[in-house]
C-alpha positions as CSV (number, residue, x, y, z in Angstrom):
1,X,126.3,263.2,-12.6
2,X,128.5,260.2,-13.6
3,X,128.1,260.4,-16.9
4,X,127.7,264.0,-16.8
5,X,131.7,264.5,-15.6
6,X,132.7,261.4,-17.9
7,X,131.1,262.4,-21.1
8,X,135.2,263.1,-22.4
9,X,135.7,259.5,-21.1
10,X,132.2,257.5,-22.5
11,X,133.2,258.7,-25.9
12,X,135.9,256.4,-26.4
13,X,134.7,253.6,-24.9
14,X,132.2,251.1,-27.2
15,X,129.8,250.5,-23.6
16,X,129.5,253.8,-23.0
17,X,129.3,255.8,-26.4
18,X,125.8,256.1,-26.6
19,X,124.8,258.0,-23.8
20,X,123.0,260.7,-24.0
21,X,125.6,263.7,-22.4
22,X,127.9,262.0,-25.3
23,X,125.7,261.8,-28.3
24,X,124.2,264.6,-27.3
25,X,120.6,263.7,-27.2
26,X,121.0,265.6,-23.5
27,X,122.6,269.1,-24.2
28,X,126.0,269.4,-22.4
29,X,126.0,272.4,-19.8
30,X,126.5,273.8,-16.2
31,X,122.4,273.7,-15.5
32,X,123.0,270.1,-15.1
33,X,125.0,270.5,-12.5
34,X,122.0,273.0,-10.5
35,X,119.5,270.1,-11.9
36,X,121.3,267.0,-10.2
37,X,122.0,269.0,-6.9
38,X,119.0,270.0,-6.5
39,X,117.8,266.4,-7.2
40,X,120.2,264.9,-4.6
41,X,119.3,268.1,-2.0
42,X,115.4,267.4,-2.5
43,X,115.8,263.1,-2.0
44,X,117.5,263.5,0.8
45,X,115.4,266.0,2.6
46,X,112.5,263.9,1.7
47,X,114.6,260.9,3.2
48,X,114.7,263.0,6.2
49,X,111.3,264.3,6.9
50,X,109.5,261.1,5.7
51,X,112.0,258.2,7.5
52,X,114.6,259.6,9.6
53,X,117.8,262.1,9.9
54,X,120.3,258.5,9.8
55,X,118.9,256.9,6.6
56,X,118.8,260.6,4.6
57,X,122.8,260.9,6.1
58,X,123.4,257.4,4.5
59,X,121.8,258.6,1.2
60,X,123.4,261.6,0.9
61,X,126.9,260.0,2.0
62,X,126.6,256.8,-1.0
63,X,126.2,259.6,-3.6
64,X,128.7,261.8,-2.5
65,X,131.2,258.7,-2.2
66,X,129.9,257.6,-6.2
67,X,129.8,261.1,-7.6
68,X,132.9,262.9,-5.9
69,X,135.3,260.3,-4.2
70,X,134.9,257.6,-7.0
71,X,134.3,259.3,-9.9
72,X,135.9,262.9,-9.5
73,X,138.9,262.2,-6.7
74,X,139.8,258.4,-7.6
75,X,138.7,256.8,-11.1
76,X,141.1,258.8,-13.0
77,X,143.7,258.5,-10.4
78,X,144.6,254.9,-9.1
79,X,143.5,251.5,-9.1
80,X,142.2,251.7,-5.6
81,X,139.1,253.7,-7.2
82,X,136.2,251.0,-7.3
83,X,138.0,249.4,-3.7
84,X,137.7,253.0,-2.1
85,X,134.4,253.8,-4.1
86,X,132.7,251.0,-3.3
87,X,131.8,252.5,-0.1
88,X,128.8,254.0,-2.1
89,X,127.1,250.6,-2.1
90,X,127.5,250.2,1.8
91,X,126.0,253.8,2.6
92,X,122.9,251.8,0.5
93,X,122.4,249.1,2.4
94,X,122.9,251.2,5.9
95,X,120.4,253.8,4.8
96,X,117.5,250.9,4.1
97,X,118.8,249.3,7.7
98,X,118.3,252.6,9.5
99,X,114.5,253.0,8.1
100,X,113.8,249.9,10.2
101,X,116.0,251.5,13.1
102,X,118.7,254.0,13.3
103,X,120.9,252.1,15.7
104,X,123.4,250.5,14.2
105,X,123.7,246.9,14.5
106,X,125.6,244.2,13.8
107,X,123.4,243.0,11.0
108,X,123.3,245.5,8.8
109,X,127.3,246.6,9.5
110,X,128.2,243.6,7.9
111,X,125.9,243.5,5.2
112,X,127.6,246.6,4.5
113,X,130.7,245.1,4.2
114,X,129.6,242.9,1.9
115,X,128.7,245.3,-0.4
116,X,132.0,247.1,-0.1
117,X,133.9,243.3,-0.8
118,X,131.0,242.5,-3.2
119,X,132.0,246.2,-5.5
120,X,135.8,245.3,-6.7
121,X,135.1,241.3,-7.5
122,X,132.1,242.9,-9.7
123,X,133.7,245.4,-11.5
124,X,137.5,244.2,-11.9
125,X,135.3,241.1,-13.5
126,X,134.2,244.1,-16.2
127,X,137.1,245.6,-16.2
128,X,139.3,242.3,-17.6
129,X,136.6,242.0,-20.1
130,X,136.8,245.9,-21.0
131,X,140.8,246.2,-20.6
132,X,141.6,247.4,-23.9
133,X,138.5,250.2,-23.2
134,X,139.6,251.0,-20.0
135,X,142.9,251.3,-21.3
136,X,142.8,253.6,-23.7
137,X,140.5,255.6,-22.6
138,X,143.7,256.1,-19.4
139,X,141.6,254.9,-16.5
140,X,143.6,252.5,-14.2
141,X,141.5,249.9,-14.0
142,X,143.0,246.5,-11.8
143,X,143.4,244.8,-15.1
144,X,144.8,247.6,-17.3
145,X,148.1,248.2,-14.3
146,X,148.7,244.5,-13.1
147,X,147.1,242.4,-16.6
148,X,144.2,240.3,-16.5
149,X,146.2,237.2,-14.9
150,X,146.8,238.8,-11.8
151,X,143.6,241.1,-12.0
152,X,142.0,237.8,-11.6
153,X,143.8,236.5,-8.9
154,X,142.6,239.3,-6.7
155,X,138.7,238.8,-7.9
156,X,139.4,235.5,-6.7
157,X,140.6,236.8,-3.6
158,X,138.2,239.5,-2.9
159,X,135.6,236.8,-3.5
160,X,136.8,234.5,-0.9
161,X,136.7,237.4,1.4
162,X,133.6,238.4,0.6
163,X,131.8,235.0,1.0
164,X,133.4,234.0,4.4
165,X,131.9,237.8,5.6
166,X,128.7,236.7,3.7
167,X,128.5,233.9,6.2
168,X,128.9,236.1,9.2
169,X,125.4,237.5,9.5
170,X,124.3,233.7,10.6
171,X,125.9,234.3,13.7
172,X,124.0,237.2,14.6
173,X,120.4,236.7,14.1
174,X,119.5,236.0,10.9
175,X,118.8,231.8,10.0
176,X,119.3,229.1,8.2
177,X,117.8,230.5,4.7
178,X,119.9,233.0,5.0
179,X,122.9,231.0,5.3
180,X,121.8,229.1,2.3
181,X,121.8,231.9,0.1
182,X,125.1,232.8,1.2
183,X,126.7,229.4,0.5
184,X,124.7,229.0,-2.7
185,X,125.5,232.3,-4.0
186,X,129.0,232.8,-2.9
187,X,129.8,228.9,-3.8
188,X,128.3,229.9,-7.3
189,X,130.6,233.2,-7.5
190,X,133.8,231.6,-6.5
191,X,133.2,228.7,-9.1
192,X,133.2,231.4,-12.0
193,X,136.6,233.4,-10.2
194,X,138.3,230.2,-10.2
195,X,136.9,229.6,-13.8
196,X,138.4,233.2,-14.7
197,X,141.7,232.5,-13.3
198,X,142.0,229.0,-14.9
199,X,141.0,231.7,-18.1
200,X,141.4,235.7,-18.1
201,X,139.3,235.8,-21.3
202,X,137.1,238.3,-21.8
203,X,134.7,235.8,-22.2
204,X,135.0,234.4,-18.8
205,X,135.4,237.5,-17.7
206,X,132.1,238.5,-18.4
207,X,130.9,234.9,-16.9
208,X,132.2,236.3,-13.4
209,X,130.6,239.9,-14.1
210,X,126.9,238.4,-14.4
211,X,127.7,235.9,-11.4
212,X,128.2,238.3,-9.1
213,X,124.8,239.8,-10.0
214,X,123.8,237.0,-9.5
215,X,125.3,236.0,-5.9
216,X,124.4,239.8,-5.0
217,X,120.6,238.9,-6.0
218,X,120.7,235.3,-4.1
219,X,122.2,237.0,-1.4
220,X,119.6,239.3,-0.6
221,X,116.4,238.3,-1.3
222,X,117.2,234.7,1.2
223,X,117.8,237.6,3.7
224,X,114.5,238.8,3.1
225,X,112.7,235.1,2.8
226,X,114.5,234.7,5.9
227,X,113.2,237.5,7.9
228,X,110.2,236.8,6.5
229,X,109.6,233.1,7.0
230,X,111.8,232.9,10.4
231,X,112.8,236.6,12.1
């Protein structure tokens, strides 16, 4: 559906010119719109019927936060888009928590968060390397409102934020693997910010962009060795 709506905005931008609604490799038409709702309607019923009514909920809420609040309501509108849109990734890691159980816990809340601190730090990283893209193509990116120095202050920031909530999870239940992952991976992540600020390049930029892929990665899979090998 993304690039579906955006197909006016992925022409101008080099990253996104190629795909498919744009070249046209996809014909460009409202039975799209029947094909991807019906899509989204059918996964979440199966959600439903085959794990539970709270993880199809969670489902269906992430893709209406990516497809309507983020990129119909906010992208286009106001800086705030990715921070308010990162919801979507939260609504993911809830959904796979309420498979296990539909209670909400402490857990799993704040692994949430960390996916809604973890979304700006990601993309405002992309977005100082893609300024000039984002800018002409009018979406107010961080980077294209405030510039890339200050854009990169606030990934450093968010990032701090994000790894002292990274750190919280120890503290209810899950161990000491865990805990290393978060320190390794948010230690990691903070290195590059600090790197980015010292030097908004797009360069470095893009150094920040694949380390919080790969804090996010760290992150997750110690959560499972730790459930695994400990919980």
């Amino acid at each position: 559906f993304n690039q579906y709506y955006e197909r006016d905005l992925d022409a101008t931008m080099p990253r996104t010119k190629n795909r498919p609604f744009v070249t046209g490799d996809l014909p460009y038409n409202r039975w799209w719109l029947l094909v991807i709702s019906s899509l989204l309607l059918v996964g979440v019923g199966i959600a439903g019927f085959a794990l539970n009514g709270m993880a199809a909920l969670h489902i269906f809420l992430g893709a209406f936060f990516y497809a309507i609040v983020y990129t119909v309501w906010l992208k286009r509108r106001t800086w705030l888009n990715i921070v308010i849109g990162g919801a979507s990734g939260s609504f993911a890691v809830l959904a796979g928590a309420a498979v296990v159980d539909p209670q909400l816990s402490a857990v799993p809340v704040l692994l949430a968060i960390v996916l809604f601190l973890w979304t700006p730090s990601h993309f405002w990283s992309l977005a100082i390397a893609q300024k000039s893209a984002y800018a002409s193509a009018g979406v107010p990116m961080l980077p294209v409102v405030v510039g890339n120095q200050a854009a990169a202050k606030a990934v450093l920031a968010n990032t701090a934020l994000l790894v002292t909530i990274s750190v919280l999870p120890f503290f209810f239940g899950l161990g000491w693997i865990y805990l290393l992952g978060a320190v390794a991976g948010g230690g990691y992540f903070l290195l590059r910010n600090i790197q980015l600020v010292r030097d908004p390049s797009s360069k470095m930029a893009m150094s920040s962009f694949f380390a919080s892929l790969i804090q996010l990665i760290v992150l997750l899979v110690f959560a499972v060795l730790d459930s695994q090998l400990i919980g």
